[in-house]
N, C-alpha and C positions, 0 to 999 in steps of 0.2 A: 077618395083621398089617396094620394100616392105617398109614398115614403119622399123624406126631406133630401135625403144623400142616397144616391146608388152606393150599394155596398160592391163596390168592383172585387175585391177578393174573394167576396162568397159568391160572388156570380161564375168567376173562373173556376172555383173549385167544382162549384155546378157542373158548369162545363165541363170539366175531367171528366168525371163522374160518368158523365152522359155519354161522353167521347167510350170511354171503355166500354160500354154497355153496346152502342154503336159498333164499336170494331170490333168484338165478336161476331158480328152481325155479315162484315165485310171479310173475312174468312173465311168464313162458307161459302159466299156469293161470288168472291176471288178467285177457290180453288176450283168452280167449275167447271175451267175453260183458262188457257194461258193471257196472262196478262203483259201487253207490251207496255214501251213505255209512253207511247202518247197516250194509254189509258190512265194513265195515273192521276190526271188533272179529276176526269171524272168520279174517278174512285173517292177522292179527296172532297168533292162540293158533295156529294152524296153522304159522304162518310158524316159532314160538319154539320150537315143539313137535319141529319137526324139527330145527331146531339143537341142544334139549338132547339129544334121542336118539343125537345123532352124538357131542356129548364126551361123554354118560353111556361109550357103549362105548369111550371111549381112556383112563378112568380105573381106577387098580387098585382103588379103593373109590366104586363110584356110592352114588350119595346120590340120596335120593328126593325127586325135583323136584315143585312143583307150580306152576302159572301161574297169575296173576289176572289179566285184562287189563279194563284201566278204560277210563272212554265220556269222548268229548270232549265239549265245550262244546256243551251244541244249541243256540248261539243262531248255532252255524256255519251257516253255506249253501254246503254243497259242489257243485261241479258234478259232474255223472254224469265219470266217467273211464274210459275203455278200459284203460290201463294204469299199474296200480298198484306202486312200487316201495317195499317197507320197507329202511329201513336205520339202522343205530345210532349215533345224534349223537357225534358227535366229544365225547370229556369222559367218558361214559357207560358202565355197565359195566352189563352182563345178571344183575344180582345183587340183592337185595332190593326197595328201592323205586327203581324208574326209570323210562325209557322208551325207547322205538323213534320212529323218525321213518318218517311216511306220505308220500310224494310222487306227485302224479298224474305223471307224465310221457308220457302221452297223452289226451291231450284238449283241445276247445273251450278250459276257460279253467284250466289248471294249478295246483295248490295244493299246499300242502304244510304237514303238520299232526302235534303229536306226539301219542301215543298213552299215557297211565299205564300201565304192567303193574307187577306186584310177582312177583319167582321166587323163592320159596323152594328150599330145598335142607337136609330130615331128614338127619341122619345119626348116630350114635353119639357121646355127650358127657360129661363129666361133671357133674354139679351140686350144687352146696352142699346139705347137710342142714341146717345150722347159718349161725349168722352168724359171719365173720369179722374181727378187728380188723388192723387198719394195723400190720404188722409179724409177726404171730404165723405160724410154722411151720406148715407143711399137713401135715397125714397123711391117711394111708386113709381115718381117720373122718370126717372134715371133708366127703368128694363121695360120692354115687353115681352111676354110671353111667345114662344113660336117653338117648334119643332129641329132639332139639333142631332148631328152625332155624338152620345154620351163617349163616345169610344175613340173621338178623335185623341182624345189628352186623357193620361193616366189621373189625372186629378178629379173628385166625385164634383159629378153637379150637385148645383142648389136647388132645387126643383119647387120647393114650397115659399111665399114671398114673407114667413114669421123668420126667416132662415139669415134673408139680407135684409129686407128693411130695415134702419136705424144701425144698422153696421157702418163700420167707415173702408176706404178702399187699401186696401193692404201695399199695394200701388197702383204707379198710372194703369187704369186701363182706359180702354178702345172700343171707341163705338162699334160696335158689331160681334163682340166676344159674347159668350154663354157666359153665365157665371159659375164659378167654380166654385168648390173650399177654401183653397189658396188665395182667393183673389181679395177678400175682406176676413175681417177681423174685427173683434168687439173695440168700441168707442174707450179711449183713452181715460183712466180714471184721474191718477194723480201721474206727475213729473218726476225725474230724477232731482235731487234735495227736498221733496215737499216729506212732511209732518205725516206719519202714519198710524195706523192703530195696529196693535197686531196681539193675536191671539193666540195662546199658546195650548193645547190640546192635548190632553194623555188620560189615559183610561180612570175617567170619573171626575176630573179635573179640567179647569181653564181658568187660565193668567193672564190677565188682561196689562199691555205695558203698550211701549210706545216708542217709533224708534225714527230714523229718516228713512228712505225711499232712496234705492243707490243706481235706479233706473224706473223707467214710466211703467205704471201697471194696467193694467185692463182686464175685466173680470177673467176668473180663469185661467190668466197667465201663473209663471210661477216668478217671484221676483225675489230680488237681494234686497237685507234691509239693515242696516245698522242700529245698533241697539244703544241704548245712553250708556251701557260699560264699556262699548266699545267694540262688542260681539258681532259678528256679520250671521243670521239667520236668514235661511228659504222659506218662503213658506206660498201659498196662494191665495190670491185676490179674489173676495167674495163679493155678490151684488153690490154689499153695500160701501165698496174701496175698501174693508179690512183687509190684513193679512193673516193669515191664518197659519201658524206653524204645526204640524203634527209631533208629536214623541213618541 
């Protein structure tokens, strides 16, 4: 059984992590011998290669990585460096298109340069057979299952089918997309003017009243609801179309 959502931020952080551990590693192995600049590409798929081996194995579902790492500007002129440090820009996550940053930090004249790499990451998905309309209910038949880059789109896949099934499409999609988080949303409960329940909530208490609906709800959203004084209240939409107001 795999997890329903790739948690993509804890995976990056992972990667940090890993990366650090890694680039101590590339320090020593750097300073042996000088480094030019067409060794950097190298430096770089080794350096990432060992960081994803280390979260592949703290995951209960690895996913099958692959690295591209891209050339910088040759209209550079880098100086020979003794010691080469990678490290991951501040901002940046080791996940599709990004990069690593190169810094000489031994040598004549020090530089510091970033590096394109792209990491994919296969894993199990689902994906449209069919095209989908803006609203319309998913079933079984609407995906197959097949093998995907989770890494393409910063948005978490669906991976498990209690995830979409009976969901509706958030909008059109297209036959041949993975499905995402983004892409559906839970089934429309009530309409903007319909009759609501709404509950009122506070420690050891609940007020049951009643108010209209000042936009459509769907479990778990949070909606606006007008109350018979006249009051506008938030509150959130429970299984059963209540509203639910906290105090």
């Amino acid at each position: 059984m795999v997890d329903s959502v790739f948690p993509l931020s804890l995976t990056a952080s992972r990667m940090a992590r890993a990366l650090v551990r890694a680039g101590v590693g590339w320090l020593v192995a750097a300073s042996a011998s000088t480094v030019w600049a067409e060794d950097l590409a190298d430096i770089s798929n080794q350096w990432l290669q060992g960081a994803l081996a280390q979260t592949q194995a703290q995951q209960s579902m690895p996913l099958r990585m692959e690295v591209q790492v891209g050339k910088l500007d040759p209209r550079l002129n880098l100086a020979p460096c003794l010691r080469v440090e990678p490290y991951l820009p501040s901002g940046s996550k080791l996940w599709g298109r990004t990069r690593i940053g190169m810094r000489c930090v031994e040598g004549a004249k020090p530089w510091n340069v970033f590096m394109p790499v792209t990491i994919r990451a296969f894993g199990p998905a689902w994906v449209l057979v069919n095209n989908v309309s803006m609203g319309e209910v998913l079933t079984h038949e609407h995906a197959m299952q097949s093998e995907v880059d989770w890494a393409e789109s910063p948005h978490s896949i669906i991976a498990l089918p209690d995830d979409w099934v009976g969901q509706t499409a958030a909008r059109n999609l297209t036959a041949g997309m993975a499905l995402r988080q983004t892409m559906v949303k839970a089934p429309e409960i009530f309409k903007p003017g319909a009759g609501v329940k709404v509950l009122v909530q506070g420690s050891g208490f609940v007020v049951t009243s009643s108010g209209k609906a000042l936009e459509s709800g769907s479990a778990g959203q949070n909606v606006r609801v007008r109350m018979e004084n006249g009051r506008t209240v938030i509150g959130t939409v429970n299984q059963q179309g209540e509203v639910v107001v906290a105090q």
